[in-house]
N, C-alpha and C positions, 0 to 999 in steps of 0.2 A: 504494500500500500504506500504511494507515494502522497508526503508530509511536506506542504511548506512550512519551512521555518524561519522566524526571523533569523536575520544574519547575525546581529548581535547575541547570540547565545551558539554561536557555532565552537567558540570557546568550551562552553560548560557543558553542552550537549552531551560528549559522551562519557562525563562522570555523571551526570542523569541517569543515562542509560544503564552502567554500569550500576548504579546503588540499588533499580529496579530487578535489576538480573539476582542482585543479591537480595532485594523481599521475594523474588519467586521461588528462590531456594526456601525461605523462611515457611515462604506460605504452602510450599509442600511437606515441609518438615511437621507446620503448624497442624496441615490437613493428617497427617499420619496421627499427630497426638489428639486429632480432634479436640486443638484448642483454640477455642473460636475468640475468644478476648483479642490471642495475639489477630487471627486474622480480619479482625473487626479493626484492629488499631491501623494494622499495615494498611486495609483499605478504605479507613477514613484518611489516614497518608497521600496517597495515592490521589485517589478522587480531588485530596485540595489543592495539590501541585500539577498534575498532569495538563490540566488547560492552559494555565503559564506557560506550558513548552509547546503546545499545539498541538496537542495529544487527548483531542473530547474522547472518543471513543476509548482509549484506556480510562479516563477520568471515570466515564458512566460503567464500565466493568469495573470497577472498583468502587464507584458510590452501589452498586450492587452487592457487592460482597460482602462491604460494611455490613447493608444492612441483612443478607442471609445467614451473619454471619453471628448478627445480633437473634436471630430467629431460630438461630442452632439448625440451619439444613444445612447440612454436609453435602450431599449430592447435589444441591445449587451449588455451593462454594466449590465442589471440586470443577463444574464447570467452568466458572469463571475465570478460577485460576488457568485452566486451558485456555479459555479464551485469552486473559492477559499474554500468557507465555506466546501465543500463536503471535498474536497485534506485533507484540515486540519483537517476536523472530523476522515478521514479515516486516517492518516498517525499511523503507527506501525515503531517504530525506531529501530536501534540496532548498537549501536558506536562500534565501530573498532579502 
C-alpha cells in the first residue's frame, strides 16, 4: 500500500517503524498470555500516534484492538494484530 508522507518526518520514519515492529512482537507475546491490559495499552498507543505519520488505517486497527481488547475477545485481537502486522509489512512510502 503506497503512503504519502510528509517529507519532514523522512528522518524519524523508520524509528517509527521500527518501535511498531517491536509492539507486534509484544502484542503477540501479549496474545499468547492473553493479557489484554498490555494489548489494550499498546493499542491505545498506537491508535494516538499512527495518524501523525499518515498511517489512519493502522490508527483504526489499533483504536480497535484497544477497544477488543478492553472487551476481553481474543479472536478479535488476534485478528487485528494480523491485520496490523500485514498494513506494516505491506506499507511502500513516498514523502512529499
Amino acid at each position: 500500500m503506497l503512503i504519502e508522507v510528509d517529507k519532514e518526518l523522512e528522518d524519524v520514519f523508520p524509528v517509527y517503524i521500527r518501535n511498531r515492529q517491536e509492539d507486534l512482537m509484544n502484542l503477540e507475546i501479549s496474545l499468547e498470555r492473553k493479557d489484554f491490559d498490555v494489548l489494550k495499552q499498546i493499542g491505545h498507543k498506537v491508535a494516538g500516534n499512527a495518524a501523525g505519520y499518515g498511517l489512519q488505517d493502522l490508527g483504526k486497527f489499533a483504536k480497535d484492538l484497544e477497544s477488543s481488547a478492553a472487551d476481553k475477545k481474543l479472536d478479535e485481537c488476534q485478528k487485528l494484530v494480523v491485520q496490523m502486522k500485514d498494513y506494516i509489512k505491506g506499507l511502500e512510502l513516498k514523502f512529499v
